[in-house]
Structures are given as C-alpha cells and as structure tokens.
CHARMM internal coordinates of N, CA and C (Angstrom, degrees):
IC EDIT
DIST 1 N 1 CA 1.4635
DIST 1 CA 1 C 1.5246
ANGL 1 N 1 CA 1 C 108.78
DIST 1 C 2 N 1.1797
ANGL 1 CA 1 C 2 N 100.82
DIHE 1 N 1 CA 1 C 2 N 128.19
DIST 2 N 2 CA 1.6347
ANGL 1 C 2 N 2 CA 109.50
DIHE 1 CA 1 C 2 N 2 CA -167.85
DIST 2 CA 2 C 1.2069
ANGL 2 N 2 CA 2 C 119.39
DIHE 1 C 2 N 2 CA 2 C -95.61
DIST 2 C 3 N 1.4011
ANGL 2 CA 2 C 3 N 135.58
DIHE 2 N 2 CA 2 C 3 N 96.76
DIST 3 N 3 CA 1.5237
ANGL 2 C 3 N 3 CA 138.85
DIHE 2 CA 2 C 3 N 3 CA -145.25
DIST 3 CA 3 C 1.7706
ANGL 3 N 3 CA 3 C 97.51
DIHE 2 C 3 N 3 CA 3 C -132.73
DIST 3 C 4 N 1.0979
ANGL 3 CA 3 C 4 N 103.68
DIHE 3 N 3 CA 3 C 4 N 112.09
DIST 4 N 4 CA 2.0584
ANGL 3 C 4 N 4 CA 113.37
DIHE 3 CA 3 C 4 N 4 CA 148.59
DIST 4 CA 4 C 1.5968
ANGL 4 N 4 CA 4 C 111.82
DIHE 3 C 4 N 4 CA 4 C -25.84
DIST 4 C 5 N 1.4406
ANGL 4 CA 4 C 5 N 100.50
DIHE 4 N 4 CA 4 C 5 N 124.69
DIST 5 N 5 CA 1.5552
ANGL 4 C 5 N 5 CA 111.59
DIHE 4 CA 4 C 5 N 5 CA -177.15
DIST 5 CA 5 C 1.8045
ANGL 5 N 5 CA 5 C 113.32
DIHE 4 C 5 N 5 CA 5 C -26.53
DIST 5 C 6 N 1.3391
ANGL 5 CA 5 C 6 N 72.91
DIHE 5 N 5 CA 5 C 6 N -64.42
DIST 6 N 6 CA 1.6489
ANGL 5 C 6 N 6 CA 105.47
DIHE 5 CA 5 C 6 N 6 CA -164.32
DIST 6 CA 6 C 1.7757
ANGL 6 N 6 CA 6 C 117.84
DIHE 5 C 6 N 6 CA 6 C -40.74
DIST 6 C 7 N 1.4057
ANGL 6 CA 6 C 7 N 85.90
DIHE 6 N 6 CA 6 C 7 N -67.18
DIST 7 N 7 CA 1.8702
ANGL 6 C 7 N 7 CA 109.01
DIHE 6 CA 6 C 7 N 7 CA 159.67
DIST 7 CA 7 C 1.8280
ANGL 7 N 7 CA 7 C 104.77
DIHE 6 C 7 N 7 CA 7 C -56.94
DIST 7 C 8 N 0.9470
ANGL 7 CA 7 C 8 N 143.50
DIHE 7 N 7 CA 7 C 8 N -1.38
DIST 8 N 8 CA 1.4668
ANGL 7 C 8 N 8 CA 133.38
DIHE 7 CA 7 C 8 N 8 CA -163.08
DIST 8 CA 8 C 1.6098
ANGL 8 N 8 CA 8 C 108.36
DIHE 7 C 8 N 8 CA 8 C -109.68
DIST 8 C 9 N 1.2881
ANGL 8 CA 8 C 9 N 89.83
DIHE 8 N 8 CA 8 C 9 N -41.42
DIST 9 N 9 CA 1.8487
ANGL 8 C 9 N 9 CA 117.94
DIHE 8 CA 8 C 9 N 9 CA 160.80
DIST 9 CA 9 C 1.3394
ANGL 9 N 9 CA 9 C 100.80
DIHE 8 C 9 N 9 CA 9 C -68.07
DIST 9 C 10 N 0.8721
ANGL 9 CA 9 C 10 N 144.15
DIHE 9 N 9 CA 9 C 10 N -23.14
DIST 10 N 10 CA 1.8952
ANGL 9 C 10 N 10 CA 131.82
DIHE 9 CA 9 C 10 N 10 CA -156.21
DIST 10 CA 10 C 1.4776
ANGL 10 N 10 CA 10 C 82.67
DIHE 9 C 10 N 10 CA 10 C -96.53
DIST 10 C 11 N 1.5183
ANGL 10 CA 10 C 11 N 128.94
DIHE 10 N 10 CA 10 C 11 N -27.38
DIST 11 N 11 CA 1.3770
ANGL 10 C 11 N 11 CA 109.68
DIHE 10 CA 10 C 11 N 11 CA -139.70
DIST 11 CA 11 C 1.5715
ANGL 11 N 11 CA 11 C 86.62
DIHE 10 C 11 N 11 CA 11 C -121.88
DIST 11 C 12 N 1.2563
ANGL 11 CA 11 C 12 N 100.17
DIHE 11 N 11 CA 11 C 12 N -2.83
DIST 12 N 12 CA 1.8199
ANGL 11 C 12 N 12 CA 88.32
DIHE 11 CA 11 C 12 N 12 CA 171.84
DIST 12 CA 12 C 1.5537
ANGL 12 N 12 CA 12 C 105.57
DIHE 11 C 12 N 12 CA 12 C -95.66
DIST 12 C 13 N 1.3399
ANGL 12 CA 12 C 13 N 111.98
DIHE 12 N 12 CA 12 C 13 N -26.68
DIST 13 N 13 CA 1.3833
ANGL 12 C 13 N 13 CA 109.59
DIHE 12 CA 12 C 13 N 13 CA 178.72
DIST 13 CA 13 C 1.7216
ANGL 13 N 13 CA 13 C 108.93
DIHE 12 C 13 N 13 CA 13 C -82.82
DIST 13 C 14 N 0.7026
ANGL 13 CA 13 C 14 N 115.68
DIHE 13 N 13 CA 13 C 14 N 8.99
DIST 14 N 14 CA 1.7379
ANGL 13 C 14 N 14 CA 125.49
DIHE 13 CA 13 C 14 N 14 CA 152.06
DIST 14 CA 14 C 1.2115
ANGL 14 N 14 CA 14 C 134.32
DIHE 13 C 14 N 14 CA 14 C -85.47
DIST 14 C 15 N 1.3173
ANGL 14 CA 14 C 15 N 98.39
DIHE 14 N 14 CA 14 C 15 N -54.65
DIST 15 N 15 CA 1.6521
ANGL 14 C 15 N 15 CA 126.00
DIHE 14 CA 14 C 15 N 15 CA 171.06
DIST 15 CA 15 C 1.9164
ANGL 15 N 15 CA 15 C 103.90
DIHE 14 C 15 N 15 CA 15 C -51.83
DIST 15 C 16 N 1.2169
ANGL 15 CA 15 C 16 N 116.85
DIHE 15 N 15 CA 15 C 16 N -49.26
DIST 16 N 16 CA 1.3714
ANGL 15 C 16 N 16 CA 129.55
DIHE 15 CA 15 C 16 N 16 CA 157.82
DIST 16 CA 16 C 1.6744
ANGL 16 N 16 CA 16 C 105.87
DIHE 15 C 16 N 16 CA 16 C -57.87
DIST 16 C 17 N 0.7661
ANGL 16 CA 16 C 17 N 152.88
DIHE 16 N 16 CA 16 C 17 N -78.30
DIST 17 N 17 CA 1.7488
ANGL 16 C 17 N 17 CA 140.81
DIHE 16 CA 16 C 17 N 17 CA 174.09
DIST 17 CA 17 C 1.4504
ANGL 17 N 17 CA 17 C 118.34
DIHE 16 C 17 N 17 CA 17 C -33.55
DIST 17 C 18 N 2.0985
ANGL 17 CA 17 C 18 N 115.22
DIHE 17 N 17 CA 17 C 18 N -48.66
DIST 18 N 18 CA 1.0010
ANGL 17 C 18 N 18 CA 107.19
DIHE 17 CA 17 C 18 N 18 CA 164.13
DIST 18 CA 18 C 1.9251
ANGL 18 N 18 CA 18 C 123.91
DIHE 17 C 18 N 18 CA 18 C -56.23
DIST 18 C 19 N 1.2171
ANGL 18 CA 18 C 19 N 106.75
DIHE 18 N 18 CA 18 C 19 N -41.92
DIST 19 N 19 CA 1.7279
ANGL 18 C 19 N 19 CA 112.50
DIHE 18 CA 18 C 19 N 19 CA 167.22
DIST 19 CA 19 C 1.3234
ANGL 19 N 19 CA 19 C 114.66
DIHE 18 C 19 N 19 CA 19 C -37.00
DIST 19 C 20 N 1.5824
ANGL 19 CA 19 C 20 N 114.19
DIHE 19 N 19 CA 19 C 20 N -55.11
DIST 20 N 20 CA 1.5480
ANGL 19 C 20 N 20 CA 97.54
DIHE 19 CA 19 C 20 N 20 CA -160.28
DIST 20 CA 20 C 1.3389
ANGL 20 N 20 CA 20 C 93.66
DIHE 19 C 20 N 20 CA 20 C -90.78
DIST 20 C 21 N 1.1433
ANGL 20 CA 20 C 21 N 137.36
DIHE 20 N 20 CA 20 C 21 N 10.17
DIST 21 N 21 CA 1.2559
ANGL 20 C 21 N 21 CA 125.01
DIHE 20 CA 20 C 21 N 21 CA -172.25
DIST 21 CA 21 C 1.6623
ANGL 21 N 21 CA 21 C 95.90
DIHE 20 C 21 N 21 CA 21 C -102.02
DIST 21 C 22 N 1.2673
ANGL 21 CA 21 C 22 N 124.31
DIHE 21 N 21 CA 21 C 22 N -18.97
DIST 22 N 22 CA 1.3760
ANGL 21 C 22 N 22 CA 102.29
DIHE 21 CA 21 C 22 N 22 CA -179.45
DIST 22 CA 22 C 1.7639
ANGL 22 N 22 CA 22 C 113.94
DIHE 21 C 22 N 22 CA 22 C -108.56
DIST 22 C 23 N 1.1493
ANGL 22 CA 22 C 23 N 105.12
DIHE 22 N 22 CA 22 C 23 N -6.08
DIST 23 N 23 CA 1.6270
ANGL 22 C 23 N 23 CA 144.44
DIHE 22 CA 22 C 23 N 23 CA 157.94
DIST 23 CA 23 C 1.5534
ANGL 23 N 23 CA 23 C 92.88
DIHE 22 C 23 N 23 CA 23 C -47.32
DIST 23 C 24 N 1.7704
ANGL 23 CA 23 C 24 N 112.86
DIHE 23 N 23 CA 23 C 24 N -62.62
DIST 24 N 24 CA 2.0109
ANGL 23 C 24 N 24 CA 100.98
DIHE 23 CA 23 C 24 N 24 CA -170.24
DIST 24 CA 24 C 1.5085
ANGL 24 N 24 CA 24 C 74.86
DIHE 23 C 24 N 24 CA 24 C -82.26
DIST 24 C 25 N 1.4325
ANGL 24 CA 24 C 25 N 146.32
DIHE 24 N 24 CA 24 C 25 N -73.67
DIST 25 N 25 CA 1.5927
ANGL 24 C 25 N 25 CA 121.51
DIHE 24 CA 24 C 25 N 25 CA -99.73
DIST 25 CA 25 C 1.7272
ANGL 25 N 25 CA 25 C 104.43
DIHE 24 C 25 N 25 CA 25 C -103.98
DIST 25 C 26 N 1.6288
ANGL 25 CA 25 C 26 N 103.28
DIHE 25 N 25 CA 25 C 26 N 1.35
DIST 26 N 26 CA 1.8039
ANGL 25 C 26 N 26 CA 105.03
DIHE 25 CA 25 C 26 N 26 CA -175.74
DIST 26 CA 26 C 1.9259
ANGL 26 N 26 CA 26 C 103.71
DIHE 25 C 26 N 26 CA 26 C -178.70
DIST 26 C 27 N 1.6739
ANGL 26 CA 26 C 27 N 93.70
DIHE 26 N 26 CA 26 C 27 N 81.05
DIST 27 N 27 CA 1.2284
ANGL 26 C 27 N 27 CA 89.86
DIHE 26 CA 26 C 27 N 27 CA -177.71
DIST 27 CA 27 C 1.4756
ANGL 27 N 27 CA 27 C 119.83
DIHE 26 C 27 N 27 CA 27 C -90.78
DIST 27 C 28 N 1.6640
ANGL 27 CA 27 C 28 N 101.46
DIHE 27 N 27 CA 27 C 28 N -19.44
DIST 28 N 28 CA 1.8343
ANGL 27 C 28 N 28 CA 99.59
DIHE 27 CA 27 C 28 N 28 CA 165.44
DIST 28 CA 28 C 1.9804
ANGL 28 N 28 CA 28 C 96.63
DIHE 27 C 28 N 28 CA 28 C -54.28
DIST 28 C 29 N 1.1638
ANGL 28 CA 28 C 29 N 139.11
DIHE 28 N 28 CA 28 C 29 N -37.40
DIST 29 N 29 CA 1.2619
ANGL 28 C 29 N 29 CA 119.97
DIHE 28 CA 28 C 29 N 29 CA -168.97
DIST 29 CA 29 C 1.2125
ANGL 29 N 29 CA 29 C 114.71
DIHE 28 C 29 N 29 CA 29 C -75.48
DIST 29 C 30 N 1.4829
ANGL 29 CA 29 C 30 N 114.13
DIHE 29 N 29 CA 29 C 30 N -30.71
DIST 30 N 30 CA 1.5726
ANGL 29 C 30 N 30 CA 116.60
DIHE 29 CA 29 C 30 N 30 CA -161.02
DIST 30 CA 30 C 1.6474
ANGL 30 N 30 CA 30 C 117.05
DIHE 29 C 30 N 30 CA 30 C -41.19
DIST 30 C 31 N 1.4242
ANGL 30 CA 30 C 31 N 116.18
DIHE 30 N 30 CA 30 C 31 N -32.92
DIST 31 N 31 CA 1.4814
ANGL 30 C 31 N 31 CA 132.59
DIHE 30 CA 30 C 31 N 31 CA -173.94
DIST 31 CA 31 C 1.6351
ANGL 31 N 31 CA 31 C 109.41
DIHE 30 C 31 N 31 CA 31 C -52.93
DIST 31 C 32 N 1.4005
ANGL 31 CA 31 C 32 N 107.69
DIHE 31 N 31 CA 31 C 32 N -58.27
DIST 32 N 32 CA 1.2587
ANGL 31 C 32 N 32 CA 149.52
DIHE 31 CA 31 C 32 N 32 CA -178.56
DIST 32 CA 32 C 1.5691
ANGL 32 N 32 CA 32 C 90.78
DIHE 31 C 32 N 32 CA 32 C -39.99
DIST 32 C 33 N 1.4253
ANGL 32 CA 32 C 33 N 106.43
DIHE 32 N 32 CA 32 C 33 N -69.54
DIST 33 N 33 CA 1.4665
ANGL 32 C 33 N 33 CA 112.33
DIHE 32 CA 32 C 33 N 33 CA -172.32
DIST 33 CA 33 C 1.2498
ANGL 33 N 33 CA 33 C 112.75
DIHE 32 C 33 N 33 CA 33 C -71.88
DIST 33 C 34 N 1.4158
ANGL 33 CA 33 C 34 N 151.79
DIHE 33 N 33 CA 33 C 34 N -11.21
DIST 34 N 34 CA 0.9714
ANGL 33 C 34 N 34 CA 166.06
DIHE 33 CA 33 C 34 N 34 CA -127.87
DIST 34 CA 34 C 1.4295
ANGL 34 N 34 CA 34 C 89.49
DIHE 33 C 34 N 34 CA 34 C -130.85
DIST 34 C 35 N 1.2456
ANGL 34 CA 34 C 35 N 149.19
DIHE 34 N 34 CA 34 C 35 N -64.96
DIST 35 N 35 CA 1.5072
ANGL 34 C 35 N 35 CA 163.65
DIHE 34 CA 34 C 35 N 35 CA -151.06
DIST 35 CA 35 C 2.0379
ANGL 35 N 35 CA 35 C 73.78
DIHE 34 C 35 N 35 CA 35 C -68.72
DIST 35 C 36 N 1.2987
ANGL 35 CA 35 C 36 N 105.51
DIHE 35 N 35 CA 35 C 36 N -73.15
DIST 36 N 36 CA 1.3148
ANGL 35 C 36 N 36 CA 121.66
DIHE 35 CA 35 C 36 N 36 CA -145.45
DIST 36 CA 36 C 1.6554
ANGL 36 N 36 CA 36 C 106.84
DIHE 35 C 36 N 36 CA 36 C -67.86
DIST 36 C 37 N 1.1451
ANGL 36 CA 36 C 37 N 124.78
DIHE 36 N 36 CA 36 C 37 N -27.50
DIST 37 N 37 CA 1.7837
ANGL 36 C 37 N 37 CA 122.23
DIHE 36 CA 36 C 37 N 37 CA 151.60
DIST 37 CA 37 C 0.9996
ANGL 37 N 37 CA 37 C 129.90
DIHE 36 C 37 N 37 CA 37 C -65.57
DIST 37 C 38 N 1.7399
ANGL 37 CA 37 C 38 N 116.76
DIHE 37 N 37 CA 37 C 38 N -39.41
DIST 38 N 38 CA 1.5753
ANGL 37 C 38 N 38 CA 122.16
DIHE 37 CA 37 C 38 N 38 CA 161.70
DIST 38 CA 38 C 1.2784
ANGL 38 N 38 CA 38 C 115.26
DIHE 37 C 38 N 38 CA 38 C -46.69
DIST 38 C 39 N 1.5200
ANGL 38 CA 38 C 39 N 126.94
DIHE 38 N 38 CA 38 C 39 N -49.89
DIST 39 N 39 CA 1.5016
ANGL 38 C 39 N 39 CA 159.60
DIHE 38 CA 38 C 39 N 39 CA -155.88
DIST 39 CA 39 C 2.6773
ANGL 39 N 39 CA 39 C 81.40
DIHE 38 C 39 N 39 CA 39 C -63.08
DIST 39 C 40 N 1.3043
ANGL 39 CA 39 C 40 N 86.98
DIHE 39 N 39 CA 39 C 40 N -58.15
DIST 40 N 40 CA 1.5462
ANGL 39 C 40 N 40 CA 94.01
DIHE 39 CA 39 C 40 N 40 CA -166.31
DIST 40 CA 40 C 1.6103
ANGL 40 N 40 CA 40 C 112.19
DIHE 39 C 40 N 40 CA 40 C -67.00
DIST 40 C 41 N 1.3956
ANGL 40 CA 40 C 41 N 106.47
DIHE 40 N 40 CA 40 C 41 N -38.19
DIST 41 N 41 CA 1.3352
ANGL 40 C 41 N 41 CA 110.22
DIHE 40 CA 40 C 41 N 41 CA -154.22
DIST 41 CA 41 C 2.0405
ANGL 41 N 41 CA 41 C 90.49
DIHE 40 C 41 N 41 CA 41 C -78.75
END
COOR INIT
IC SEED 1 N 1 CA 1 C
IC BUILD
C-alpha cells in the first residue's frame, strides 16, 4: 500500500498510541490484534 511520507509517519505515530493503549486497557487481547495488523500491513 502506497502511502505519502508524511501521512505514513502520522499513521505510525498513531498506530503507536493505539499500542499502548491496548497494551494498558486489554493485554490478553493485544496478541489477537497483533496477528490482525500484521495480517493488513
């Protein structure tokens, strides 16, 4: 997927907020989600 520098950075530094946020609030899931972003990216 072919993404603009700029925007690629915006969305990794999100992707990092979404992490720690599911890191505190559901870490039995985090795995789960982890399979399933690899799965996208």
């Amino acid at each position: 997927m072919a993404i603009p520098g700029r925007q690629n950075i915006v969305l990794r530094s999100h992707r990092k907020r979404v992490w720690a946020y599911f890191a505190k609030e559901n870490t039995a899931v985090a795995p789960c989600f982890a399979k399933t972003f690899s799965v996208w990216e």
